[in-house]
N, CA, C and O atoms as a Maestro MAE file, in Angstrom:
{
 s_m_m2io_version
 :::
 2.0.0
}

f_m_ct {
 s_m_title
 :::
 protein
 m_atom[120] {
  # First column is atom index #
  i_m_mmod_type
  r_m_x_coord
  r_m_y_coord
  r_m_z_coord
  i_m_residue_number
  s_m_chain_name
  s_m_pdb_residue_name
  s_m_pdb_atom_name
  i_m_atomic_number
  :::
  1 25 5.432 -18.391 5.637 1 A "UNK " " N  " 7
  2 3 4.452 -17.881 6.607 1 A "UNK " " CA " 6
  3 2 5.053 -16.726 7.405 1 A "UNK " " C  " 6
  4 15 6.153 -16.804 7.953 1 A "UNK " " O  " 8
  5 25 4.150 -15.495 7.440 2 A "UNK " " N  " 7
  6 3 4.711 -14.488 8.397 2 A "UNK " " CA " 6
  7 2 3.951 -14.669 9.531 2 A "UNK " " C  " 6
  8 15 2.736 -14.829 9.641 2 A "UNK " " O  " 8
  9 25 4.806 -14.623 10.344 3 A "UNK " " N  " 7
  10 3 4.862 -14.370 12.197 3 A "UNK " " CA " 6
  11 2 4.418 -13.353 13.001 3 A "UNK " " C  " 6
  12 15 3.754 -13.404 14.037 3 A "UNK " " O  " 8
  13 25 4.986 -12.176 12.232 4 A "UNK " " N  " 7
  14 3 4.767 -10.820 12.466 4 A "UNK " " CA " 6
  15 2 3.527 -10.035 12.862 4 A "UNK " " C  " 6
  16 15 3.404 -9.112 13.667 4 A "UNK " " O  " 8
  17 25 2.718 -10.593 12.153 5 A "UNK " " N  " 7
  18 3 1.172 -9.649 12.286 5 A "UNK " " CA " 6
  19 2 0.759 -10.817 13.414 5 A "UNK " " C  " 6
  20 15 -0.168 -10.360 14.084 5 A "UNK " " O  " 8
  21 25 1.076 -11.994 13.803 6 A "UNK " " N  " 7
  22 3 0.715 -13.140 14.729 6 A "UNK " " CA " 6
  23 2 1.424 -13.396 15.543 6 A "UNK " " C  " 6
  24 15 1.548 -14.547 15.959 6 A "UNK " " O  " 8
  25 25 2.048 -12.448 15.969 7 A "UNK " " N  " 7
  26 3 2.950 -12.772 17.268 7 A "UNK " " CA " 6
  27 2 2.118 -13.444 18.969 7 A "UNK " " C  " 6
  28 15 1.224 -12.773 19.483 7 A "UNK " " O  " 8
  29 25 2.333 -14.054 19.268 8 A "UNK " " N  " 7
  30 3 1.773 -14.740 20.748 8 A "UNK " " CA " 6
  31 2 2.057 -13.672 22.114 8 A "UNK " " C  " 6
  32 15 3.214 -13.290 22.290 8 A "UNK " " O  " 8
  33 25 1.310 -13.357 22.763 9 A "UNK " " N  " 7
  34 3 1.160 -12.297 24.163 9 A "UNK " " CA " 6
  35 2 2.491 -12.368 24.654 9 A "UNK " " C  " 6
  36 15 2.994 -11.367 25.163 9 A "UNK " " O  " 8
  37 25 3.377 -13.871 24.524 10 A "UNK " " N  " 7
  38 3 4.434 -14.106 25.476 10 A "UNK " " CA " 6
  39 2 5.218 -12.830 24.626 10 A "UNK " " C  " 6
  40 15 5.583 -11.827 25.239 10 A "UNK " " O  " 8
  41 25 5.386 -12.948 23.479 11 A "UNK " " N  " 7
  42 3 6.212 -11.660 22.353 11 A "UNK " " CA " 6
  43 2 6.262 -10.224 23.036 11 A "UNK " " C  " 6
  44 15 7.187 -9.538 23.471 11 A "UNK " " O  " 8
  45 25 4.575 -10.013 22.933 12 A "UNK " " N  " 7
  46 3 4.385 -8.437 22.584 12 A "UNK " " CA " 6
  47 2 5.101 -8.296 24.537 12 A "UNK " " C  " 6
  48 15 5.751 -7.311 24.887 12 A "UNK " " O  " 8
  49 25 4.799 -9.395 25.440 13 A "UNK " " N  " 7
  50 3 5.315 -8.876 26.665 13 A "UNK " " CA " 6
  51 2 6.485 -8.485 26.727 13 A "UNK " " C  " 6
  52 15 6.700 -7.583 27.537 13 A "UNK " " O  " 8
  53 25 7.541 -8.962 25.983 14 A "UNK " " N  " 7
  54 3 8.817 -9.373 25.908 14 A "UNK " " CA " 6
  55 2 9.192 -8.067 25.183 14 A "UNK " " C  " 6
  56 15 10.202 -7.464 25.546 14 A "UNK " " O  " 8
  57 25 8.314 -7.525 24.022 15 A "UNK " " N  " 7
  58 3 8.265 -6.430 23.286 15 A "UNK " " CA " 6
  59 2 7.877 -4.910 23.956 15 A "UNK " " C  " 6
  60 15 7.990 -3.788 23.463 15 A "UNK " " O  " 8
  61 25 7.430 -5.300 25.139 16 A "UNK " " N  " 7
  62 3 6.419 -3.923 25.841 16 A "UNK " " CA " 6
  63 2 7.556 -3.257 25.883 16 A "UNK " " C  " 6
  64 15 8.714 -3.662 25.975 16 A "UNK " " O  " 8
  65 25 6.949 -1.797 25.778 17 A "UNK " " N  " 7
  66 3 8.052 -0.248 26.110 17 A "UNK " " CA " 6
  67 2 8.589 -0.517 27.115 17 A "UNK " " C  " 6
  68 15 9.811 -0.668 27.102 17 A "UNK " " O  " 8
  69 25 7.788 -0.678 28.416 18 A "UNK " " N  " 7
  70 3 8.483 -0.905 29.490 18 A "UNK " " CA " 6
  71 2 8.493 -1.700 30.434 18 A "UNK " " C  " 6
  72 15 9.523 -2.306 30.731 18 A "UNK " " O  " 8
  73 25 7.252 -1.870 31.151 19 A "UNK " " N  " 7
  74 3 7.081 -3.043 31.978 19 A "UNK " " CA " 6
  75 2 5.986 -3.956 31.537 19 A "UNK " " C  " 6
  76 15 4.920 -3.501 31.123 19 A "UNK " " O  " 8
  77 25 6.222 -5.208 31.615 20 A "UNK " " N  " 7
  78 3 5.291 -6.558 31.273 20 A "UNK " " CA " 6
  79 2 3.585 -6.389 31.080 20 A "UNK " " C  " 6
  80 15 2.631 -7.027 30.634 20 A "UNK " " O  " 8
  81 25 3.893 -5.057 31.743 21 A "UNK " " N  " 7
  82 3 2.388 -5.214 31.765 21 A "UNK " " CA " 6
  83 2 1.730 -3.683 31.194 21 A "UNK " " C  " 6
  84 15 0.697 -3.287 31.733 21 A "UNK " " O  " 8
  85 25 2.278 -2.968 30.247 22 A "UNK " " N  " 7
  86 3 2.100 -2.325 29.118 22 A "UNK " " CA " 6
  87 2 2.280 -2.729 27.769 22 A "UNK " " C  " 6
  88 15 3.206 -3.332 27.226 22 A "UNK " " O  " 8
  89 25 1.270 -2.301 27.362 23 A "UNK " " N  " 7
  90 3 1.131 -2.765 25.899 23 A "UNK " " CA " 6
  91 2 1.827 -2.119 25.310 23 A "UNK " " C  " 6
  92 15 2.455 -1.269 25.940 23 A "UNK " " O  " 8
  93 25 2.078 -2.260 23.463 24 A "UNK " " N  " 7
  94 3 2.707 -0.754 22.457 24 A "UNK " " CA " 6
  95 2 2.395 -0.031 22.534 24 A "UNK " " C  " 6
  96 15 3.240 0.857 22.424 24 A "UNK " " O  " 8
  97 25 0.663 0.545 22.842 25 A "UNK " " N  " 7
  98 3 0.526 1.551 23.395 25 A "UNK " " CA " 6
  99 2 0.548 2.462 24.491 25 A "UNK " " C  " 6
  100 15 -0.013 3.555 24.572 25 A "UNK " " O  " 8
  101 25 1.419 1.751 25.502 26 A "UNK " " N  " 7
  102 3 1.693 2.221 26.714 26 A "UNK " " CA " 6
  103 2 0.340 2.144 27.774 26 A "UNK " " C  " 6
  104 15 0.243 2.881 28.755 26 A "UNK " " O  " 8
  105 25 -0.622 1.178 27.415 27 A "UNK " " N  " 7
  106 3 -1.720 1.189 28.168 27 A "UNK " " CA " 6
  107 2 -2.007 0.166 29.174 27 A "UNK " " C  " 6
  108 15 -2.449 -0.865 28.667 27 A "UNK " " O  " 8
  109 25 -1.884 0.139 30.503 28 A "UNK " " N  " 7
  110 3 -1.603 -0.921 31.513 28 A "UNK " " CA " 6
  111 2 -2.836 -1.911 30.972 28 A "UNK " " C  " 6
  112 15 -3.984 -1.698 30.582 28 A "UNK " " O  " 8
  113 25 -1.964 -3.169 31.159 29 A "UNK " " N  " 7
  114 3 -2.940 -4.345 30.649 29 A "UNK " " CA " 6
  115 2 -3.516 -5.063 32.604 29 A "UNK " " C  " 6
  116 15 -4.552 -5.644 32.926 29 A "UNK " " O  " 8
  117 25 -2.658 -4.777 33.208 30 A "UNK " " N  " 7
  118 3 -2.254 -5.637 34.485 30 A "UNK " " CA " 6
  119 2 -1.739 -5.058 35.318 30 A "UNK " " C  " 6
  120 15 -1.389 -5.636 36.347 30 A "UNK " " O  " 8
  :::
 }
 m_bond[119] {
  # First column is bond index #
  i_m_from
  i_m_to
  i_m_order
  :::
  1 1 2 1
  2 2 3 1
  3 3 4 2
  4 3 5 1
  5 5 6 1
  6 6 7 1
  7 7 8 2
  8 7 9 1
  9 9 10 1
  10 10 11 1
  11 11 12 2
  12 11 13 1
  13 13 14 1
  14 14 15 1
  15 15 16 2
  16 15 17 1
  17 17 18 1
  18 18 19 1
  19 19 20 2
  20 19 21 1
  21 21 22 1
  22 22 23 1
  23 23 24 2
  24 23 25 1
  25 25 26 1
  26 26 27 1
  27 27 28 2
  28 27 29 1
  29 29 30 1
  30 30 31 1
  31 31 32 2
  32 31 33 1
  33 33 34 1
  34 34 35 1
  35 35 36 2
  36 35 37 1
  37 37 38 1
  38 38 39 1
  39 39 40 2
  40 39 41 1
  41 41 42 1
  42 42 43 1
  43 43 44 2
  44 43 45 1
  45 45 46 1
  46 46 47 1
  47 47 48 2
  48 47 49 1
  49 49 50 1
  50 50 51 1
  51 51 52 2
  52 51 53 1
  53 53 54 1
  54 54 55 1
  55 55 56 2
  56 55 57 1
  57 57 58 1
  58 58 59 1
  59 59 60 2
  60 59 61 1
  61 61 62 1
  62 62 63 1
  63 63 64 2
  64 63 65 1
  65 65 66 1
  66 66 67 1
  67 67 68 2
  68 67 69 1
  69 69 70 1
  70 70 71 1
  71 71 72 2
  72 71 73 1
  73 73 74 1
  74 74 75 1
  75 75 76 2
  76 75 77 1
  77 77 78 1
  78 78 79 1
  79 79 80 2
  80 79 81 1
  81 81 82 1
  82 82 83 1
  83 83 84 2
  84 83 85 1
  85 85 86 1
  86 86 87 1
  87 87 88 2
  88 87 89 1
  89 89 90 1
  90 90 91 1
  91 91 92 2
  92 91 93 1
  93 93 94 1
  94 94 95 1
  95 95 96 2
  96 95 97 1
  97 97 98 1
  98 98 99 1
  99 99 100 2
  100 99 101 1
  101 101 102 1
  102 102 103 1
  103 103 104 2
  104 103 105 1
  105 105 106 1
  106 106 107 1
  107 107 108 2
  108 107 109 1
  109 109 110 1
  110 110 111 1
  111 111 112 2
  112 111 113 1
  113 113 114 1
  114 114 115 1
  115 115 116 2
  116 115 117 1
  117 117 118 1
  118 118 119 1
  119 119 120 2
  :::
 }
}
């Protein structure tokens, strides 16, 4: 099973460019 394309919000936060509350696309979520 891949993970990858299904990663959980806690991830992509952990993953953001910069702060918690940008997405990959650099677009404020929060």
């Amino acid at each position: 099973m891949t993970s990858e394309s299904t990663l959980p919000p806690v991830v992509l936060t952990q993953l953001a460019p910069h702060t918690p509350h940008e997405t990959w696309s650099g677009q404020v979520v929060g």
